[in-house]
N, C-alpha and C positions, 0 to 999 in steps of 0.2 A: 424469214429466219425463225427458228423455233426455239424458244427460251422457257426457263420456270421460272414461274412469279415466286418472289421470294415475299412478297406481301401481297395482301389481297388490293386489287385493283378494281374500280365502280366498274368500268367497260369492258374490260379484260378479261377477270374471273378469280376467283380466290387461292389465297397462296398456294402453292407444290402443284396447281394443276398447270401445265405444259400449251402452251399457247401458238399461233402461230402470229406474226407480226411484220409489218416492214423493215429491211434491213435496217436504215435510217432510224429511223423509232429507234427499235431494238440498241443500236451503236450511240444514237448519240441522247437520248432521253433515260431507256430504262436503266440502262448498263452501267450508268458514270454516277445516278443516283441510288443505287444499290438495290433497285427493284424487281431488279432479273437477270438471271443465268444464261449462259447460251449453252442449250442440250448437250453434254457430253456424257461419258461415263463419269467422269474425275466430276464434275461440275455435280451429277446428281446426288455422289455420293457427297461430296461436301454439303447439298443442300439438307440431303436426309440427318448431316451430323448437327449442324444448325439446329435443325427442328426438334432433332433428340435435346440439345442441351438446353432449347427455350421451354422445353417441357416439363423437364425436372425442374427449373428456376422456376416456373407459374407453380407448379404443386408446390414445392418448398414456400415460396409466397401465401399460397392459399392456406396452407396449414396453419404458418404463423399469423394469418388474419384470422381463423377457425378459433388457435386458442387465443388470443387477443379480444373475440366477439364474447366469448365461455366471460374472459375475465372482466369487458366491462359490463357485464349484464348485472354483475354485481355492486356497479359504481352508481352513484346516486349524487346528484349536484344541487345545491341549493344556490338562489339567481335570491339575492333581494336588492326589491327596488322601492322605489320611493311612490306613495301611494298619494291619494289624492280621495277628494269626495267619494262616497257610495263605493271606497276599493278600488277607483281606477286606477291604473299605473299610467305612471309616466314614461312616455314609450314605450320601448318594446323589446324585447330579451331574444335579440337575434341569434346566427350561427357563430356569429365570431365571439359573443359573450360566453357561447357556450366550449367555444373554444377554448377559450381562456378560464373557465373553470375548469376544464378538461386537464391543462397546461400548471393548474396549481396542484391539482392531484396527481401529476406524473404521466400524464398521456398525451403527447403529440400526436394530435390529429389536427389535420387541413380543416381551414373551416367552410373550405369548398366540398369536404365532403360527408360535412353534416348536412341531412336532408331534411330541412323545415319548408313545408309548402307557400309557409307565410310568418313572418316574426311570432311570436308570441305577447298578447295584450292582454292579458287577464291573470291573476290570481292562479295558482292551482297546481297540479300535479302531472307533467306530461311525458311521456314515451317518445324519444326522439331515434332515431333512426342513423346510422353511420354506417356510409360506406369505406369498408377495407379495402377490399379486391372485387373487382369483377364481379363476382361470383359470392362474394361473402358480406354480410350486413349485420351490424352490430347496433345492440337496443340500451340504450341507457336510460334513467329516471333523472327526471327535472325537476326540481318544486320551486315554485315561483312564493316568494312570499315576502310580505313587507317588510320593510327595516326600520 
């Protein structure tokens, strides 16, 4: 049977490309979990209108993360922690603290997707990284300093 992938599939091949497939497969695996079309005229054109409106919604998305990135490049967060001999901190000024300084200045971001390679242990001034979209990453200023 020959179907469109309505998402991209690891063995298959990537969405709107036209496959061919076991009947079975096709009826009772892709079909029922919305992964593919069976080739018609009607079916293609509905897939093309799909694909039109998930595209406007990803640009619309991207935008609003484009100007979102613009505005927190201008946000700057201050983390104070509790200091010890020689400067050392006590612990560590993770994603989710940054979070949550994020959440007192008015910004809901996940704090799955702040991108720290590794907590923060030290003193200082750091550029931390945020993903918005796919496609779009947003830079904010940290400074760690004692209380």
């Amino acid at each position: 049977m020959k179907i469109i992938l309505k998402e991209d599939h690891e063995r298959l091949g990537k969405a709107g490309e036209i496959v061919n497939v076991a009947d079975g497969y096709a009826r009772n695996y892709l079909m029922p979990r919305g992964l593919a079309l069976r080739v018609t005229r009607s079916n293609m054109a509905v897939y093309e209108a799909e694909k039109r409106h998930k595209e406007i919604a990803q640009n619309k998305g991207k935008r609003a993360a484009e100007a979102l990135a613009k505005e927190l490049e201008k946000v700057s967060c201050t983390a104070l922690v509790p200091v010890g001999e020689e400067d050392r901190i006590f612990g560590s000024v993770t994603n989710q603290n940054i979070a949550d300084l994020l959440k007192e200045k008015g910004y809901e971001i996940d704090r799955r997707n702040i991108l720290l390679d590794e907590p923060i242990r030290a003193l200082g001034v750091y550029t931390v990284s945020i993903r918005l979209h796919p496609e779009v990453e947003g830079k904010i200023r940290v400074w760690v300093v004692k209380e």
